[in-house]
KEKE-3310 file (N, C-alpha, C; in steps of 0.2 Angstrom, whole numbers, plus 5000, padded with zeros to 4 digits):
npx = (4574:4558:4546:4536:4539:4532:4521:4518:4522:4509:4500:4493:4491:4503:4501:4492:4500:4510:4501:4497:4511:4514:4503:4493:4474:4466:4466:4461:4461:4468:4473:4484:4491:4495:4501:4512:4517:4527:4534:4545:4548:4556:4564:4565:4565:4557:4560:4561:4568:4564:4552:4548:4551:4542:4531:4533:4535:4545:4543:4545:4540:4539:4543:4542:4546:4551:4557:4562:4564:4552:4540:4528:4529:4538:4528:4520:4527:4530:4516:4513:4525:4520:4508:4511:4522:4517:4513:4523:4531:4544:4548:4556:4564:4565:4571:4568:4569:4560:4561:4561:4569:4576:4565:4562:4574:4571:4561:4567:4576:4570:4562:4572:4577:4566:4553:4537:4527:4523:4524:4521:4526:4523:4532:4522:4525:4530:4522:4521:4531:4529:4516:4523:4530:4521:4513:4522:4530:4523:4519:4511:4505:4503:4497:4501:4498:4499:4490:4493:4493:4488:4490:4487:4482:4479:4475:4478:4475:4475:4460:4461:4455:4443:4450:4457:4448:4440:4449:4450:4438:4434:4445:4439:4427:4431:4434:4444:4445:4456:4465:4479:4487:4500:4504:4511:4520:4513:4514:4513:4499:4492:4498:4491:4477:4474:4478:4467:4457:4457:4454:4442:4434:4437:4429:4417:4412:4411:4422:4438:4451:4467:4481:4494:4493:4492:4507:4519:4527:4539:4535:4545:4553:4562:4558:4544:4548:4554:4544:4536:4542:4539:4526:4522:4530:4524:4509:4506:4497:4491:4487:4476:4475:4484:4485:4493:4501:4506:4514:4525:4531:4523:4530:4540:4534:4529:4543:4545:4534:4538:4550:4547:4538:4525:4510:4501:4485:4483:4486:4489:4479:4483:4484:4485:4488:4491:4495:4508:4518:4527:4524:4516:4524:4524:4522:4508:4499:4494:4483:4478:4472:4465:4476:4481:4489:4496:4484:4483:4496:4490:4478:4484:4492:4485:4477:4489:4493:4482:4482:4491:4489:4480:4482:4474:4466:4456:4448:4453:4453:4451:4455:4450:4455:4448:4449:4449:4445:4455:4455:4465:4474:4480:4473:4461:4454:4456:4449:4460:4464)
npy = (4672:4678:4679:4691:4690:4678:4677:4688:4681:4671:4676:4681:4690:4695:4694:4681:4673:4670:4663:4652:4646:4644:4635:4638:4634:4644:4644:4639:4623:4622:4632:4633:4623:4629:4640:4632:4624:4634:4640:4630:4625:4636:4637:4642:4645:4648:4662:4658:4662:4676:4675:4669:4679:4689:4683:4680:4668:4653:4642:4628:4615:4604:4586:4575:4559:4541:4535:4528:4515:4507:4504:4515:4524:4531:4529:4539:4550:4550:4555:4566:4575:4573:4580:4594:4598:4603:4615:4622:4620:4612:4597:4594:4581:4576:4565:4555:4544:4537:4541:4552:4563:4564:4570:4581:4587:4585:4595:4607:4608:4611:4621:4631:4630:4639:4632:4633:4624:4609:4592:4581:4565:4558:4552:4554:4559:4575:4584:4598:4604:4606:4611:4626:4628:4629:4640:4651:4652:4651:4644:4631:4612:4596:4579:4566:4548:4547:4551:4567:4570:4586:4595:4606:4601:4599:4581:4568:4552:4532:4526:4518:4507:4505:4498:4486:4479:4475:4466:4457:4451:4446:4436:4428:4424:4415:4405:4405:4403:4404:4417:4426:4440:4454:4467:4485:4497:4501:4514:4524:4530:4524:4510:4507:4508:4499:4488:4490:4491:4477:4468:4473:4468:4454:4454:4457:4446:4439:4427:4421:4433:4428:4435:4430:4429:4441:4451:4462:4472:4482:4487:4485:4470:4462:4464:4458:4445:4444:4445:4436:4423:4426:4426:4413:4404:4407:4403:4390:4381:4384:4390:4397:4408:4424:4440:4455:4470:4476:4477:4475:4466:4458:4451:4446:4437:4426:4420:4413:4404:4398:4392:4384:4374:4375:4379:4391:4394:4382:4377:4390:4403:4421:4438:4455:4473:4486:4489:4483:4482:4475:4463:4456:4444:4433:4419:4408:4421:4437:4443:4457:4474:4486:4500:4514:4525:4533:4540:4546:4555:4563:4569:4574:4583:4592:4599:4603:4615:4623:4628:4635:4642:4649:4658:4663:4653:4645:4635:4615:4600:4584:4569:4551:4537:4523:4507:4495:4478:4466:4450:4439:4421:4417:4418:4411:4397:4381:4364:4350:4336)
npz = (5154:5160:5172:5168:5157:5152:5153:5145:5133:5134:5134:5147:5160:5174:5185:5182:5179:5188:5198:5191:5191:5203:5208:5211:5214:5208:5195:5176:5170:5158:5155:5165:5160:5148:5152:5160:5151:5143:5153:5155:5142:5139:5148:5163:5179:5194:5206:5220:5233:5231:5230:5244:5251:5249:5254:5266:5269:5270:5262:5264:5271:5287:5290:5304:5306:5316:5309:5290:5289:5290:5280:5282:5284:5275:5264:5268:5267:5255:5251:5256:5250:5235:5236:5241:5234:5221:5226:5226:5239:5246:5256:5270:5282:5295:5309:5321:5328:5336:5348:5365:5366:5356:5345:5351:5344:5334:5331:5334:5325:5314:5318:5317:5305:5301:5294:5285:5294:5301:5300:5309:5317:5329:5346:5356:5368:5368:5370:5380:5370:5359:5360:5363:5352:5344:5350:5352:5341:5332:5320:5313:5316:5313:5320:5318:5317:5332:5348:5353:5371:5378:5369:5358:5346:5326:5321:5314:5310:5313:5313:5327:5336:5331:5320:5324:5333:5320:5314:5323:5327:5315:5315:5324:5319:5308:5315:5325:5346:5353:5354:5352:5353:5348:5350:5349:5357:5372:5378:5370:5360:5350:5352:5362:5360:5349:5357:5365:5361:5353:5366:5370:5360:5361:5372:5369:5360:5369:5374:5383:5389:5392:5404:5397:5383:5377:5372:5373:5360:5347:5335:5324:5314:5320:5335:5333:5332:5344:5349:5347:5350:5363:5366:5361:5368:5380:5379:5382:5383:5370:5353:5342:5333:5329:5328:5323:5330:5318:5302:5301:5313:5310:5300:5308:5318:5307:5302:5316:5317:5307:5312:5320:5317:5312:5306:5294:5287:5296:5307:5317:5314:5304:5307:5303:5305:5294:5277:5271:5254:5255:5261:5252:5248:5257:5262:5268:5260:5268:5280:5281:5284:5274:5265:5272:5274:5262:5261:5273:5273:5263:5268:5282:5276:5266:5276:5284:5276:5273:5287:5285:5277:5281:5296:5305:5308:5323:5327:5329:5323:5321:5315:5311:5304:5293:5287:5278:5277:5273:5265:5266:5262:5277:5285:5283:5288:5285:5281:5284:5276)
capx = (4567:4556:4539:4535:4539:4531:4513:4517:4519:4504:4495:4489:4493:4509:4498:4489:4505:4512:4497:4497:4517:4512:4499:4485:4470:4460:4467:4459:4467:4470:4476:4488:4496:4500:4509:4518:4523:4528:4540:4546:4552:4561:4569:4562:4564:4554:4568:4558:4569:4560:4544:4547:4552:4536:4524:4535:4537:4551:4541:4549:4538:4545:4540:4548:4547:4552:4563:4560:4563:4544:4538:4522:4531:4540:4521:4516:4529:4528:4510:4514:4529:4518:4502:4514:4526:4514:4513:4530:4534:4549:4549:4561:4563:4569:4570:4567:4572:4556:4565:4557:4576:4577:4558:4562:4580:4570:4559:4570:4581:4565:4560:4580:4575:4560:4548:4530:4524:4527:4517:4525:4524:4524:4530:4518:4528:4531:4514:4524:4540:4524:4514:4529:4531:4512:4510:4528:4535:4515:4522:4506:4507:4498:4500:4500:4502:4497:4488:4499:4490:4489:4492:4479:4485:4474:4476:4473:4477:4470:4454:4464:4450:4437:4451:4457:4440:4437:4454:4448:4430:4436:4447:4433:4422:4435:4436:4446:4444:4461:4468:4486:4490:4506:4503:4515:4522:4506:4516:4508:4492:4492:4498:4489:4472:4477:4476:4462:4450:4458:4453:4436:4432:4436:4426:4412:4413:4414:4431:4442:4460:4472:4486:4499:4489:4496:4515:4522:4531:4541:4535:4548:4554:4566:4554:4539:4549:4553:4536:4530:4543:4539:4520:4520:4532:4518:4505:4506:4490:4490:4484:4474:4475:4487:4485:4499:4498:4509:4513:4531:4531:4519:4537:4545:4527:4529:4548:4546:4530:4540:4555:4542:4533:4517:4508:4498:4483:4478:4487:4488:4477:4485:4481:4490:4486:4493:4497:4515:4518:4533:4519:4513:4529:4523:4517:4505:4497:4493:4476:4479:4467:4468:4482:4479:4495:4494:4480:4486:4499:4487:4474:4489:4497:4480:4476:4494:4492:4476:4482:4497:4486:4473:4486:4470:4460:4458:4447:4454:4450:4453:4453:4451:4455:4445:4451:4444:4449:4458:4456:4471:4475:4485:4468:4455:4453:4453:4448:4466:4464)
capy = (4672:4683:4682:4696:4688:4672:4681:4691:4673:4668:4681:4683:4694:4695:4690:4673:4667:4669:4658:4646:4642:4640:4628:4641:4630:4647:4646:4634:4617:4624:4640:4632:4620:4631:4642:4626:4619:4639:4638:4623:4626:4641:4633:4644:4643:4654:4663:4656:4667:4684:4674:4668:4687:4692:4680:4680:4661:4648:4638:4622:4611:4597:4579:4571:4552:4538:4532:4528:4509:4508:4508:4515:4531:4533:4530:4547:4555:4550:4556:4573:4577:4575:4584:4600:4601:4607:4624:4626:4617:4608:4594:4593:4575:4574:4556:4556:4536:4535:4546:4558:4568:4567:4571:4588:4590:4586:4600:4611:4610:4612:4629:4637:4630:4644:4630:4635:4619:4605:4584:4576:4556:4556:4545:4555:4564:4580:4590:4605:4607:4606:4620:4632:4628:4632:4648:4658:4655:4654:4637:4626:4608:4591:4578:4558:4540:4545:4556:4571:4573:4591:4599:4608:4601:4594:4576:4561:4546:4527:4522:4509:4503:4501:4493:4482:4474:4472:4459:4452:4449:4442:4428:4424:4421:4409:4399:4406:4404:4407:4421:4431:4447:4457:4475:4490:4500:4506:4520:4526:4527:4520:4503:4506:4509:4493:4482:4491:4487:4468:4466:4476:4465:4448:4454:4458:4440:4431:4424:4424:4433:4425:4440:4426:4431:4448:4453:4469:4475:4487:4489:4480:4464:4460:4467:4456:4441:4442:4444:4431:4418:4425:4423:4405:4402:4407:4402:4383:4376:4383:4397:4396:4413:4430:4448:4458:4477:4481:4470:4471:4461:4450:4447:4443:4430:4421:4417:4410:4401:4392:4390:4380:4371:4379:4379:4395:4395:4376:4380:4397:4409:4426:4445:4460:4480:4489:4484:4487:4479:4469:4455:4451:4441:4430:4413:4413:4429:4438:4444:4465:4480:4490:4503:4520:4527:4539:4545:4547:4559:4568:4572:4579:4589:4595:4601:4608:4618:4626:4631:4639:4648:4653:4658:4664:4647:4642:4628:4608:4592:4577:4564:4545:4535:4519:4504:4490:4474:4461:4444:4432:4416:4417:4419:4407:4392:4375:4356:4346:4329)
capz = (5153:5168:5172:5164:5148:5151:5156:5140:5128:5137:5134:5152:5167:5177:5192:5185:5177:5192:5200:5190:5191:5211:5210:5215:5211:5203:5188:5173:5169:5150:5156:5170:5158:5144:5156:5164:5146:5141:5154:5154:5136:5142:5156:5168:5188:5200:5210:5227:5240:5233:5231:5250:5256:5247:5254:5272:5270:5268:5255:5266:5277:5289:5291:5308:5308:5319:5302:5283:5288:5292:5274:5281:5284:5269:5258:5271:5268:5248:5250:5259:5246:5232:5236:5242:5229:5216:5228:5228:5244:5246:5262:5275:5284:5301:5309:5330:5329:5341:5354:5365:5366:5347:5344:5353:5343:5326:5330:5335:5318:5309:5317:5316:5295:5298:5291:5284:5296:5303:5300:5315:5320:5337:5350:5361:5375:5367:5371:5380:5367:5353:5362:5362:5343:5342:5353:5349:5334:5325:5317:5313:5318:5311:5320:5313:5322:5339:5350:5358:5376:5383:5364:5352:5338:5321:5322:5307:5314:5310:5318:5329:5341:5326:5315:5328:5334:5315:5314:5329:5324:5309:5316:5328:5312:5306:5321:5333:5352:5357:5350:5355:5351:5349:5351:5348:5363:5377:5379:5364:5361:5342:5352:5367:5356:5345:5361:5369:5353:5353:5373:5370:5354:5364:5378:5366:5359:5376:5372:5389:5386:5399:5401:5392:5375:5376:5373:5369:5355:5346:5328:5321:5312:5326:5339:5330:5331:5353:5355:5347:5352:5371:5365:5362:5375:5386:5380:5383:5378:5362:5352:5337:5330:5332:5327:5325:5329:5311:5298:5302:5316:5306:5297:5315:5318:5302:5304:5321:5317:5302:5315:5326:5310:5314:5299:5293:5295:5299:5316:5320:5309:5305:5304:5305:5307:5289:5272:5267:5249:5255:5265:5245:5247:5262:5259:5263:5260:5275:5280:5284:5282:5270:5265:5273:5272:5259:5264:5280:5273:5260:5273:5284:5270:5266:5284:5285:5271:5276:5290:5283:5271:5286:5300:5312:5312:5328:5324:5328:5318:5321:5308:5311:5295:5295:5286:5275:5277:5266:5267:5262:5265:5282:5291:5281:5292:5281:5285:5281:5272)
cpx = (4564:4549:4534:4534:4535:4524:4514:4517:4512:4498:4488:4493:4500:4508:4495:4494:4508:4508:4497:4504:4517:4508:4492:4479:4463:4462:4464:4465:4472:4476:4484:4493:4499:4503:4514:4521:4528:4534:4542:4550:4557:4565:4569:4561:4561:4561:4562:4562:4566:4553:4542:4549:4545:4530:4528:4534:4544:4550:4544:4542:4541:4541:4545:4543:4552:4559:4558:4560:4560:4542:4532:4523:4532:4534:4519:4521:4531:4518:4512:4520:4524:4511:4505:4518:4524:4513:4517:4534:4539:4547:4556:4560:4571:4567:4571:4568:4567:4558:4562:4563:4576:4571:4560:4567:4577:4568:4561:4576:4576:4562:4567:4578:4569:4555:4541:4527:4526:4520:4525:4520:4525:4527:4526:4519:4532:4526:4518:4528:4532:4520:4516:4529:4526:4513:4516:4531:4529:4516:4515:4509:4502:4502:4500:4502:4499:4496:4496:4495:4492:4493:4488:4480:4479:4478:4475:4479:4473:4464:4457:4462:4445:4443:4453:4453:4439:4442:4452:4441:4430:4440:4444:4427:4425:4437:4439:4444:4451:4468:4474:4484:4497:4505:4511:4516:4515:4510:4512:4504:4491:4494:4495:4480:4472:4473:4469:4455:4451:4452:4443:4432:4429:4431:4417:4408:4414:4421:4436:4451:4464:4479:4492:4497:4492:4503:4516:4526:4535:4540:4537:4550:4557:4560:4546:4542:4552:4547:4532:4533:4540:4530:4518:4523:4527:4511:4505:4500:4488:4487:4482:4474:4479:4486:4493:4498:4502:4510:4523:4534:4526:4526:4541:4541:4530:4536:4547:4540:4534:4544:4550:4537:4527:4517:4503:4494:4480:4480:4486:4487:4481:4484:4485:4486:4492:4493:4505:4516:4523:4528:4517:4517:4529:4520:4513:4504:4495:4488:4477:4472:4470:4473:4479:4484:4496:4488:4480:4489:4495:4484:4477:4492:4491:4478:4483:4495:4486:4478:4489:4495:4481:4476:4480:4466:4461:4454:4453:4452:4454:4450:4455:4449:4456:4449:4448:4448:4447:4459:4460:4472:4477:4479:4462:4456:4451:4453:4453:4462:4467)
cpy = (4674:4680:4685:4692:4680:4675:4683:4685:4670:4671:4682:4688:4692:4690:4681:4669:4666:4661:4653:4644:4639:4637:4633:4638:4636:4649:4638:4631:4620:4630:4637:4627:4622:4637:4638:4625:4627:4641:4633:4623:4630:4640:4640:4642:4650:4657:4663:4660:4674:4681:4672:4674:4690:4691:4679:4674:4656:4645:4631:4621:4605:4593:4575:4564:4548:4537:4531:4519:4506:4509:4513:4522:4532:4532:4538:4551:4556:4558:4566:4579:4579:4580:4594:4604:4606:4615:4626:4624:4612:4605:4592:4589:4577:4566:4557:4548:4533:4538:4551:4564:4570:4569:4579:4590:4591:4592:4606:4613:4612:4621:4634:4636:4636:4642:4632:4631:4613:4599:4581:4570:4557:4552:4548:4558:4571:4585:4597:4611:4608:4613:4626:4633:4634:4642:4653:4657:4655:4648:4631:4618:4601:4585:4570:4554:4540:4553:4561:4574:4579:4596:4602:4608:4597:4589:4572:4556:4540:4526:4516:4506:4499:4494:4488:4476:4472:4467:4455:4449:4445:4433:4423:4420:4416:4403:4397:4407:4408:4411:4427:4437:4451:4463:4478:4494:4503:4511:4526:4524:4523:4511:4503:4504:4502:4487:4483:4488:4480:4465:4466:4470:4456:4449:4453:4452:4435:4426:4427:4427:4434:4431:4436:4428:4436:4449:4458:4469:4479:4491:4488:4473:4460:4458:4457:4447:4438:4442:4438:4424:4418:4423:4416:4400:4402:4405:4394:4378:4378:4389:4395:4400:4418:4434:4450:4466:4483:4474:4469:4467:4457:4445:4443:4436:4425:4417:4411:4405:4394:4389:4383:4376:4370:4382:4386:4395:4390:4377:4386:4402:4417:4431:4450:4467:4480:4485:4488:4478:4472:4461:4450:4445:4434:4423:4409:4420:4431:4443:4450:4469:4482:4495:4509:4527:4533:4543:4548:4554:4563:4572:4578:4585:4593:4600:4607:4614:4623:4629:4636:4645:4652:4655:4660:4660:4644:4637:4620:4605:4588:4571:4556:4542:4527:4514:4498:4482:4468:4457:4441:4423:4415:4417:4416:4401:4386:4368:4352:4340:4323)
cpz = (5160:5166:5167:5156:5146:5151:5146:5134:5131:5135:5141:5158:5170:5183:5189:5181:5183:5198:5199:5191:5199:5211:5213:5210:5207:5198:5181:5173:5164:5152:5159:5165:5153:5148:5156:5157:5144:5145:5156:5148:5135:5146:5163:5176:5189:5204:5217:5235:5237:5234:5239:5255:5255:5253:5262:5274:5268:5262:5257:5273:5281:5291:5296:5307:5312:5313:5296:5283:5288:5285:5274:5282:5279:5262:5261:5267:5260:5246:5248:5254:5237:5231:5238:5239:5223:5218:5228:5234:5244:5254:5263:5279:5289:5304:5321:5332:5335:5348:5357:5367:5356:5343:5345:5347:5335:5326:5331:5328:5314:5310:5318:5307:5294:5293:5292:5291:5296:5303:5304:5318:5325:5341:5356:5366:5374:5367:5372:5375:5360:5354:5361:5355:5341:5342:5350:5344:5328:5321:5315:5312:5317:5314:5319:5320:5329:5342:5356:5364:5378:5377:5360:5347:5335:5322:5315:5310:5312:5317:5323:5333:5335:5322:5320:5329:5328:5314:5318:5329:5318:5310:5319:5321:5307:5310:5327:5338:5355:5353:5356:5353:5353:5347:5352:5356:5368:5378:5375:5361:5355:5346:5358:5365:5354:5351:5364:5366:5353:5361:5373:5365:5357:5368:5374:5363:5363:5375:5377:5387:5394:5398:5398:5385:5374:5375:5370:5363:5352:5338:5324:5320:5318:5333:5340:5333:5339:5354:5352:5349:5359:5369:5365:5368:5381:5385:5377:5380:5373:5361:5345:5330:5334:5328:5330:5323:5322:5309:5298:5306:5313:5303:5302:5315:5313:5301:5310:5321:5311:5306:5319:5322:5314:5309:5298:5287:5298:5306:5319:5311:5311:5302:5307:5304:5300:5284:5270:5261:5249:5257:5257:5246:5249:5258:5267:5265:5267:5275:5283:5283:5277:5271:5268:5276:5268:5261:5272:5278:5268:5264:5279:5281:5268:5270:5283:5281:5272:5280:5290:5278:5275:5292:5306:5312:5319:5329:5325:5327:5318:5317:5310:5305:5297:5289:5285:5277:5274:5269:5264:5267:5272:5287:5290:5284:5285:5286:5282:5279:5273)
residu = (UNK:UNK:UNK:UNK:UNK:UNK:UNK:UNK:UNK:UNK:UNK:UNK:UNK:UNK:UNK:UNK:UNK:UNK:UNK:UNK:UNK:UNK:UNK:UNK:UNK:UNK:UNK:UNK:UNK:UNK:UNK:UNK:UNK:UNK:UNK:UNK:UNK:UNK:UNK:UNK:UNK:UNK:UNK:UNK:UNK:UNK:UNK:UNK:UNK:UNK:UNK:UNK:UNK:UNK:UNK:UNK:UNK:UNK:UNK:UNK:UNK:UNK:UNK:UNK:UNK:UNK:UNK:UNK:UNK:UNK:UNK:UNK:UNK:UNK:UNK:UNK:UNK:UNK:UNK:UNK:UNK:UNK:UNK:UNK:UNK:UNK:UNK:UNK:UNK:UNK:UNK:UNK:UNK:UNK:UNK:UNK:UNK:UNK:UNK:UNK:UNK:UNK:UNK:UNK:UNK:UNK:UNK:UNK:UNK:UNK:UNK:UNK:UNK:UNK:UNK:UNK:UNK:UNK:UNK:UNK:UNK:UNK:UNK:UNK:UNK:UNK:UNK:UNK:UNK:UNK:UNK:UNK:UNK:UNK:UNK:UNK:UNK:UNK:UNK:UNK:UNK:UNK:UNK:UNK:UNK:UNK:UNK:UNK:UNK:UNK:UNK:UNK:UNK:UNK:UNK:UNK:UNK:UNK:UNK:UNK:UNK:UNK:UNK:UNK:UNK:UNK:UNK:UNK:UNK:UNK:UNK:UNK:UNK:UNK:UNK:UNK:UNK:UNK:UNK:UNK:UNK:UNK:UNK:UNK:UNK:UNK:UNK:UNK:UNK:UNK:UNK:UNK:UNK:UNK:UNK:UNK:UNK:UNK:UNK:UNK:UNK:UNK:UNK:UNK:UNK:UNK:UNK:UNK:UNK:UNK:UNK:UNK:UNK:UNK:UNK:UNK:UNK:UNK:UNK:UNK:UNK:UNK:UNK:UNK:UNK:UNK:UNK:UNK:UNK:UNK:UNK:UNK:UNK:UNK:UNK:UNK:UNK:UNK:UNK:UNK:UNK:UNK:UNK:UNK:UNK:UNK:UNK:UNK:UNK:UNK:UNK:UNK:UNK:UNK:UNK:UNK:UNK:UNK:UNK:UNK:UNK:UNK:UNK:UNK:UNK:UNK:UNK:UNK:UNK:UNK:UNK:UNK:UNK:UNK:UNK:UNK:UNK:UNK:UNK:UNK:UNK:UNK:UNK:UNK:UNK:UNK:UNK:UNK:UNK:UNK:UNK:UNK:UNK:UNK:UNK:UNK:UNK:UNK:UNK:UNK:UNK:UNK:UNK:UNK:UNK:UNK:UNK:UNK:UNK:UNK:UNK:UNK:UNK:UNK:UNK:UNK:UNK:UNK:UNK:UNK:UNK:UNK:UNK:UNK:UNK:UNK:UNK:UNK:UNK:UNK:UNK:UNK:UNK:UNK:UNK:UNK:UNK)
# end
């Protein structure tokens, strides 16, 4: 079965069955899907190496992350998969383990693949090797997680000074005076931001933060669970409330608080940065923002699309994606009995 003969069962053009089997949005609903079901019945594949000699594309874009064991990459790069597929694009998943040696080595496998484009999670120290990308090889670049200083690349990234202050204004309206924090790496702005909104928030709030309330992090379980044994260990007089700058070390916190039978939240109320579905688990529930995750990866695959279809914008956008926040048990203050 060809083309040809599918336009001809269609009774449309060679050109909008073509269009419609890519996902080009000017074609009707009606029109688009009696194509798709017409081949489909056929068992019709696109042959994609003439159509990517045609269009002087691969028809592959790549998606580097840190890992897949962050569920809040693998909802992006759900996101990013689905919204791209429909045009024909296949995603390419490189993993940079948080490295700024394996950051560069992702990037570099992804442009020997001669991909469309590239939605890169940063750990933020690849400005120069990103530039290169940009300027010689014409390669368009979206970048997630964290800001990449000294590169002109579009951006979507969380609001994470607004969402921050909003955690932190919240456990204050529940009763906290003495609130911790455990933030993600300052290296990178995603957890440099995080604490910068926390400090800003308390300040805002007159509520003094002694530097024993702060302890770094790494984003994970493990990670979540030295910072917050080193957090209580330092902070001797007590703490009443903790923010966690992801909700994976929220899963470190809550081990070590049950280890230390520290009750949540008549002793220490708790609030974390994301929602990954595993927390529904927690007892109690745990008091996050909203998800913003998929739309994290829509917005970027949107964006990187656009600018794969416009190869002369020179136009940047940068997108802060704000975040609601859900109240659970882990952060509502009661009066025990």
């Amino acid at each position: 079965m060809t083309l040809k003969e599918i336009a001809t069962i269609a009774g449309v053009s060679i050109k909008t069955a073509s269009r419609a089997i890519n996902g080009y949005p000017d074609i009707s609903k009606a029109t688009r899907e009696r194509i798709l079901e017409i081949a489909r019945t056929h068992h019709y594949l696109p042959n994609n190496a003439a159509r990517s000699l045609r269009q002087n594309r691969s028809c592959t874009i790549g998606l580097v992350v840190p890992d897949l064991t962050n569920l809040f990459f693998g909802e992006v790069g759900r996101a990013v998969h689905n919204h791209l597929k429909p045009s024909g694009y296949s995603t390419l998943i490189s993993f940079s383990e948080g490295s700024h040696r394996m950051e560069i080595d992702a990037l570099d496998s992804l442009v020997a693949k001669q991909v469309d484009g590239i939605i890169l999670a940063t750990v933020g120290s690849t400005a120069d090797h990103v530039q290169l990308i940009r300027e010689h090889y014409r390669i368009p670049v979206v970048v997630i997680d964290n800001i990449l200083e000294g590169a002109d690349t579009d951006l979507v990234l969380h609001d994470d000074m607004a969402n921050s202050k909003r955690l932190t204004e919240h456990l204050c309206a529940q009763g906290c005076r003495s609130i911790g924090f455990i933030s993600g790496p300052l290296a990178e702005t995603s957890g440099a931001h995080r604490h910068e909104g926390f400090l800003q928030a308390m300040a805002t709030l007159e509520l003094p933060v002694h530097p024993t309330q702060v302890v770094t992090g790494d984003w994970t379980v493990q990670g979540g669970r030295r910072a917050a044994m080193e957090l209580l260990d330092r902070c001797t007089s007590g703490l009443d409330g903790i923010i966690t700058a992801n909700s994976l070390m929220a899963l470190g916190l809550y081990a070590v608080l049950r280890e230390r039978d520290l009750r949540i939240p008549h002793d220490i109320a708790v609030a974390s940065f994301d929602y990954l579905e595993l927390v529904d688990a927690l007892d109690p529930p745990l008091t996050t923002l909203s998800r913003v995750d998929s739309k994290i990866g829509l917005l970027a695959a949107q964006r990187l699309q656009y600018l794969i279809d416009n190869p002369e914008e020179k136009g940047v956008e940068r997108t802060l994606v704000t975040a609601e926040l859900q109240v659970r048990q882990s952060s509502v203050r009661v009066t025990l009995t």
